[in-house]
C-alpha positions in Angstrom: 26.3 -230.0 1.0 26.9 -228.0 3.9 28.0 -224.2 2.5 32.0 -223.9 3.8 31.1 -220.4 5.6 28.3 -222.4 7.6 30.5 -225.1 8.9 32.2 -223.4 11.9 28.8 -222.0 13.1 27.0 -225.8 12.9 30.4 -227.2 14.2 30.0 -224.8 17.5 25.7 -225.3 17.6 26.7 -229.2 17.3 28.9 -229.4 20.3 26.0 -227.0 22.0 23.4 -229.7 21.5 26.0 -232.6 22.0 25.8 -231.1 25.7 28.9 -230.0 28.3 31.3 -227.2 27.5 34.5 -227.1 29.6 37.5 -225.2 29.1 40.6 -226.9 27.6 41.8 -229.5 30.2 45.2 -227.3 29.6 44.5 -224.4 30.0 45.7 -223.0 33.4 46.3 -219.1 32.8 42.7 -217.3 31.8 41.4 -213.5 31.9 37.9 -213.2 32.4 36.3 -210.2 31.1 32.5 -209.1 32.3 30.4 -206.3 31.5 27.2 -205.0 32.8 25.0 -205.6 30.1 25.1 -206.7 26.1 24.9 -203.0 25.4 27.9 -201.8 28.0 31.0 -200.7 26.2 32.6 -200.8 29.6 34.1 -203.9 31.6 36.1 -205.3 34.4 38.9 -207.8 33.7 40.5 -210.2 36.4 43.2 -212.6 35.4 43.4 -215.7 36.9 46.1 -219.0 36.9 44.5 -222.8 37.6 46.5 -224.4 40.5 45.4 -228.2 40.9 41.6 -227.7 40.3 41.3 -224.4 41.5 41.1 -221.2 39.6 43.1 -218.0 41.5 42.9 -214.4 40.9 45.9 -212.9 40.2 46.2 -209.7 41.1 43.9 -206.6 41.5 40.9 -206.3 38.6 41.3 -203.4 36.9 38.8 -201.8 33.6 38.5 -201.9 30.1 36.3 -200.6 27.4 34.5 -203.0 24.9 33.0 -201.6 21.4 31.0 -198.8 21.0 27.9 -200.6 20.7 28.4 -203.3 23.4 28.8 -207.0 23.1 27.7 -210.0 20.7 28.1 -213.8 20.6 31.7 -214.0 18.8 33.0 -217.4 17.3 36.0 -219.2 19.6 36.0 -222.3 21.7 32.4 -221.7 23.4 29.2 -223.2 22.0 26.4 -221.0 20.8 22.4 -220.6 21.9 20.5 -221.5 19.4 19.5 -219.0 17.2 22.3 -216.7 18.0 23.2 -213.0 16.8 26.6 -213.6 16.1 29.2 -210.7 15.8 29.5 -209.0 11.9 32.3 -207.3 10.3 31.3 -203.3 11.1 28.8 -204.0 13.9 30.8 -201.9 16.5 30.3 -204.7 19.0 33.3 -206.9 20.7 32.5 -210.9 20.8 31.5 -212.3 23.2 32.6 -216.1 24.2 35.9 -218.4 25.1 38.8 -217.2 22.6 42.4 -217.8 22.6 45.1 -215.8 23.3 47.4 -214.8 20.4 51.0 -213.0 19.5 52.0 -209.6 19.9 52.7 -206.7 17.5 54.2 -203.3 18.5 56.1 -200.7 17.3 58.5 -201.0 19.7 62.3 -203.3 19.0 61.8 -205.4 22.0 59.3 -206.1 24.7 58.7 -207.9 28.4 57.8 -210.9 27.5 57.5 -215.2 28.3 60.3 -216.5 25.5 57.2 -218.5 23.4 55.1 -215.8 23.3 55.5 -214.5 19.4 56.3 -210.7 19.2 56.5 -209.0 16.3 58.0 -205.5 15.7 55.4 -203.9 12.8 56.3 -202.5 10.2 54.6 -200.5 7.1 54.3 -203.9 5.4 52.6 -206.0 7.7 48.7 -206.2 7.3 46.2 -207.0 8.9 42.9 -208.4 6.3 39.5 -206.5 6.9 38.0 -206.8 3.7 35.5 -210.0 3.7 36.2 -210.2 -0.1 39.9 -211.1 0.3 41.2 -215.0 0.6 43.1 -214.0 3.3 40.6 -212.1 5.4 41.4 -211.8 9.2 44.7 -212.6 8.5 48.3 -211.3 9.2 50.2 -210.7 5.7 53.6 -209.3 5.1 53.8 -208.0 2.0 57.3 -208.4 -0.6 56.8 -204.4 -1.3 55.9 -200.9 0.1 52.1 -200.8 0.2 50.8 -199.1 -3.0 47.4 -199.3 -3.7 44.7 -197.7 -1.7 43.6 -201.5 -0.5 46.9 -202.5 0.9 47.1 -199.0 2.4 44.2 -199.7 4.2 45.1 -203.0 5.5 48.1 -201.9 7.1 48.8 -202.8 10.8 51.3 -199.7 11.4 49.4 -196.4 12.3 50.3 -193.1 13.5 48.0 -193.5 16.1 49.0 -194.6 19.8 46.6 -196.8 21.2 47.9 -198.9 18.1 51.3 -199.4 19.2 50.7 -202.3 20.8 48.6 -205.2 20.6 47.5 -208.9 21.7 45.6 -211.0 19.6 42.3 -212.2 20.7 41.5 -215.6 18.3 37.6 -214.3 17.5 36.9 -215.6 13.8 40.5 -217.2 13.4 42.4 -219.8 11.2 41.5 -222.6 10.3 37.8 -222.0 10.4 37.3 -218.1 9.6 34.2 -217.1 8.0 34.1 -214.6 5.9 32.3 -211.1 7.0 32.1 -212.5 10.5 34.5 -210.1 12.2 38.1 -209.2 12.2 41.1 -208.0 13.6 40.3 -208.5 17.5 42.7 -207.3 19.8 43.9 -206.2 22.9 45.5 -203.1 22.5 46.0 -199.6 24.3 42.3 -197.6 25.2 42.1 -194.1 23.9 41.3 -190.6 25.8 42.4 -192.4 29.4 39.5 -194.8 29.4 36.7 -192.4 27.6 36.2 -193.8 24.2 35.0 -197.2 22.9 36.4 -199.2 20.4 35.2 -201.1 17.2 35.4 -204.3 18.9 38.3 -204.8 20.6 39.1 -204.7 24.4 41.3 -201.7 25.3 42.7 -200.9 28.1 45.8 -198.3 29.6 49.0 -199.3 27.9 50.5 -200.4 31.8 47.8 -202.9 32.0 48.1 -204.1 28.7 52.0 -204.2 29.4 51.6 -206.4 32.3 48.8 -208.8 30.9 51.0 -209.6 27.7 54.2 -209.9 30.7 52.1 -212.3 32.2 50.8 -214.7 29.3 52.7 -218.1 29.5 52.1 -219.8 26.2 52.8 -222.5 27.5 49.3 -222.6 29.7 46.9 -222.2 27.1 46.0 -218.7 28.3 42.4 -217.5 27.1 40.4 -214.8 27.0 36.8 -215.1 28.7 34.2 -212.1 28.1 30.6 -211.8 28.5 28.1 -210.0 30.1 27.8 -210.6 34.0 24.9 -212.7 34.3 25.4 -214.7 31.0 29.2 -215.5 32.3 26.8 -216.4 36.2 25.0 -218.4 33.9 27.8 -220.9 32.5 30.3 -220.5 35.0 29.7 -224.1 36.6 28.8 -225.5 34.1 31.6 -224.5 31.9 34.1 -224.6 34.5 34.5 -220.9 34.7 37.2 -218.8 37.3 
């Protein structure tokens, strides 16, 4: 029998070997993300909407930084090389693939947003799971009490820490097929020191960008989130259908 933390990983190889990779028939609204290298913690985003068969930038491109250590095969909608290095809780790398786009979580009451998009206002009980061990590892749990061990304190989503106070899920590692120690809690959220640190593994970038990109994602369109290196994502693009 096939161990249950394996499955997601053969199910992605599978449809590799099975041949053809396309994005979601679907899906008309996708930001595409491409850095210089696997080791750049730096990147250019573009956001695009499908129109008949035809992918369309929308807008200007504009920059983001990636984690501190570059980028890694992640596990999303994309089919894996064989014998991949796959991304791993701590790595310091942001995966790399097809991903979905997710809710939002602030601190503010109320944001600019499409009317499906799920926003949630965070507060000192919402969590989000980090530690491998836990049944409910990279998920969101609201908790009936105040935080009060040193474990839920740690989980918490609200932080006194700015480039925090708002965020967009990125579906890396996410329900119903998470394995355990694979990586967690991806996000979009606001960059640090105007652009001059890297992150853990999520894709920051300044909180007006981030403002806008969250404005703009109809869930509606299947909006999702594209990121490789430049000539892996040259590589795939016709085949997979890329913008």
């Amino acid at each position: 029998m096939i161990p249950l933390m394996l499955r997601p990983i053969l199910f992605l190889l599978t449809c590799c070997l099975a041949g053809g990779f396309e994005l979601p028939a679907g899906s008309t609204q996708c930001l595409v993300g491409t850095a210089e290298n696997w080791d750049s913690s730096h990147l250019t985003l573009q956001f695009y909407q499908k129109s008949g068969r035809e992918w369309k930038p929308s807008g200007a491109s504009w920059s983001g930084r990636l984690g501190k250590n570059g980028l890694v095969w992640g596990l999303g909608l994309h089919p894996l090389p064989a014998n991949p290095t796959t991304k791993k809780e701590g790595d310091g790398r942001t995966p790399a693939g097809v991903f979905r786009i997710g809710g939002a979580w602030g601190n503010d009451a109320s944001i600019r947003k499409h009317p499906q998009l799920a926003y949630r206002r965070v507060t000192s009980r919402d969590l989000w799971v980090e530690d491998p061990a836990s049944d409910s590892y990279n998920m969101h749990v609201i908790l009936p009490h105040e935080p009060a061990t040193a474990w839920e304190k740690k989980q918490q989503m609200k932080q006194d820490d700015p480039a925090h106070a708002l965020k967009l899920f990125i579906a890396h590692n996410a329900a119903p097929r998470i394995v355990k120690g694979a990586g967690s809690s991806i996000f979009f959220h606001i960059w640090r020191g105007g652009g001059s640190k890297a992150t853990s593994g999520c894709t920051t970038m300044e909180e007006t960008k981030l403002r806008n990109l969250i404005a703009s994602i109809d869930p509606t369109r299947q909006p999702l989130y594209v990121i490789m290196p430049r000539t892996e994502y040259q590589r795939v693009r016709q085949a997979w259908r890329l913008p």
